[in-house]
N, C-alpha and C positions, 0 to 999 in steps of 0.2 A: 504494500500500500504506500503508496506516494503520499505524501502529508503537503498541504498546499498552503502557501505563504500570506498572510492576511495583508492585506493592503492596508495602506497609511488609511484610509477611511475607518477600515474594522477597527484597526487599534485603536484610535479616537473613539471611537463607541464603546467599547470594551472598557477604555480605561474611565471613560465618563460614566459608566454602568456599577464599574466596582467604587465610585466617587461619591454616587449617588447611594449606592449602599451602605458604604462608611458612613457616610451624613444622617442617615435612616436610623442606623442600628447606635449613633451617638444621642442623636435626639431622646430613642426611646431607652435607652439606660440612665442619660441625664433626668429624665423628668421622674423618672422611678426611685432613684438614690438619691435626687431633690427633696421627691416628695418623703422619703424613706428619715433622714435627716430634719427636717421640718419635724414630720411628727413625734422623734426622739428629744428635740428641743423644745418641744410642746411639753412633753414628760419629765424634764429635767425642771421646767417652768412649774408645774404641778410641787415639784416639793418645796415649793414657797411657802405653802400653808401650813402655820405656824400652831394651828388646831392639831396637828396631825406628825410635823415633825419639828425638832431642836437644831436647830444650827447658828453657826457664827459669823459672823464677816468677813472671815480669813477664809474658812469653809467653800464662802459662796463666792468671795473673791478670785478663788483657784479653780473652781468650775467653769467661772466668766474667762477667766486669764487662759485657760486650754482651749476653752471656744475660740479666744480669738486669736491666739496662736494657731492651730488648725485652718482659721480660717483665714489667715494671712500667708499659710503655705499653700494653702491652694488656690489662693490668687496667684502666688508665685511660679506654681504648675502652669499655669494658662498663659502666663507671660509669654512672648516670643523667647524664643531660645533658651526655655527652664531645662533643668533635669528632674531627676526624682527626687522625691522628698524621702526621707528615711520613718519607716512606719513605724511607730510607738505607741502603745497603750497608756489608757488615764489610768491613774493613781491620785486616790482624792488625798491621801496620806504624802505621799512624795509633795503633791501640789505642794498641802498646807506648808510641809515642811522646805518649800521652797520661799512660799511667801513671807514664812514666820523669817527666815535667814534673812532675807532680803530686807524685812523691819528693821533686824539688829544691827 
């Protein structure tokens, strides 16, 4: 079988076809881990009520500070010419005890 040469046409098609599918499949993961993320900081909002739970300023300080640390590498992701950001898990303990040093 002879395998036959795709003209400069096909490849323009092809390559605007798997373009158009990248675009597709960004959209629809973006709105899903958007919305996935929204409703986790809807729930993190929820232990405000003071009826229900105890906490401190340092506490809630290091929750807010990881937010937006998180959220300031992942503007830095989208930036033109980022790399990766290094994945780390919260620690409401490590926080506190970052914010408490940082007071001293």
């Amino acid at each position: 079988m002879a395998k036959t040469a795709l003209t400069d046409e096909q490849k323009a098609a092809k390559k605007a076809e798997a373009q158009a599918a990248k675009a597709a499949n960004f959209v629809r993961l973006a709105e899903a881990r958007t919305e996935k993320a929204l409703t986790a900081i809807a729930a993190i909002g929820g232990l405000s009520n003071r009826a229900t739970y105890d906490y401190t300023e340092v506490q809630t300080g290091a929750i807010l500070k990881a937010l937006e640390k998180e959220v300031l590498t992942l503007q830095g992701r989208f930036a033109p010419a980022s790399g990766t950001a290094a994945k780390g898990g919260f620690s409401l303990a490590a926080a506190v005890e970052a914010v408490e040093a940082t007071a001293e």
